[in-house]
C-alpha positions as CSV (number, residue, x, y, z in Angstrom):
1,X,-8.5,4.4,6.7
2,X,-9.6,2.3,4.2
3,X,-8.9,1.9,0.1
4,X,-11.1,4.5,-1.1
5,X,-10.0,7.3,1.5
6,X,-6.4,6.2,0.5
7,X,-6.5,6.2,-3.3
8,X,-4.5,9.0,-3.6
9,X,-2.0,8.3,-1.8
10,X,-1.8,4.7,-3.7
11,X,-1.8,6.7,-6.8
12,X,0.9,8.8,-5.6
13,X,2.8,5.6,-4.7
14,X,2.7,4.5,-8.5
15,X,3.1,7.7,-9.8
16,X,6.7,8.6,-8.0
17,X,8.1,4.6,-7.4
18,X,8.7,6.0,-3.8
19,X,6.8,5.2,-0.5
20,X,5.4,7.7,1.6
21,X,8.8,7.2,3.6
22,X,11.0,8.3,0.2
23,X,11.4,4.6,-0.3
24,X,11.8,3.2,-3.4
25,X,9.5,0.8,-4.7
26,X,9.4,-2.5,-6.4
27,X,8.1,-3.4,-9.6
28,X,6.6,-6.1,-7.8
29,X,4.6,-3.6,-5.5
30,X,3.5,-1.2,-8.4
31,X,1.8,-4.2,-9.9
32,X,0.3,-4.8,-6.1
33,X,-0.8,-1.4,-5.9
34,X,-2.7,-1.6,-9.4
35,X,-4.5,-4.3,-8.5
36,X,-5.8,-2.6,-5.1
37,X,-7.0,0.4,-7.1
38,X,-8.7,-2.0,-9.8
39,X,-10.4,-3.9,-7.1
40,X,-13.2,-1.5,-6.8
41,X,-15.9,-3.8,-5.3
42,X,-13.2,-4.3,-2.1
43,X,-12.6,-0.2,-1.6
44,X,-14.3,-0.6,1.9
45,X,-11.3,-2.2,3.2
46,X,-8.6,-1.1,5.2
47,X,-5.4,-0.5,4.2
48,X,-1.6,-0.6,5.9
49,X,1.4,0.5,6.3
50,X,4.6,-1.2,6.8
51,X,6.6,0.1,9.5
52,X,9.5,-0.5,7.2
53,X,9.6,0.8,4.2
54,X,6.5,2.9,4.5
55,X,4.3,1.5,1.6
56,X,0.7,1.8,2.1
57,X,-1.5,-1.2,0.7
58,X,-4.1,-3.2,0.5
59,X,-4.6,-5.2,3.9
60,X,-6.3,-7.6,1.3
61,X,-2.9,-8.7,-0.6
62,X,-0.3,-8.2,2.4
63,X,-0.5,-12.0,3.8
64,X,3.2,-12.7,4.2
65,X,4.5,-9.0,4.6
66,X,5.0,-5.9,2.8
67,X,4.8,-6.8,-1.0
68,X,7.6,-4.2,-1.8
69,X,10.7,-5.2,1.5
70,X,9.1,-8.0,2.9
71,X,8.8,-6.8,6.3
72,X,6.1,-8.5,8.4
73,X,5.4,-5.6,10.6
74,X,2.4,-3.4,9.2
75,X,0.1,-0.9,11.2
76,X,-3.7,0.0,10.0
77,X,-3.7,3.0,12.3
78,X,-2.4,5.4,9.2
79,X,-2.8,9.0,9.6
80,X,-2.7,11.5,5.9
């Protein structure tokens, strides 16, 4: 799946501070997950999950782990 197919639930994400998992999430990752909806021009991307808290993102701006637990394992294979 990439950004644009996942928009909504990256919206959602900001929208309820919560993962898709029910976890809460950081200020930290809201600000992450703004800046992957802003980045238009990179939409074509894949996103992620992390297999720990459950936050989808960017597979842009996850480098050293999940922006919003840390966690450094993430899947692509995300189904909606």
């Amino acid at each position: 799946m990439n950004i644009e197919q996942a928009r909504q639930i990256l919206k959602t994400q900001i929208e309820l501070e919560k993962t898709p998992k029910g976890r809460p999430i950081t200020q930290d990752a809201i600000l992450h997950l703004d800046a992957s909806l802003s980045d238009e021009k990179n939409f074509g991307n894949d996103v992620i999950q992390c297999l720990g808290c459950g936050m989808v993102s960017s597979i842009l701006l996850v480098e050293t782990g999940c922006p919003n637990c840390g966690c450094v394992d993430l899947e692509t294979d995300i189904s909606e």
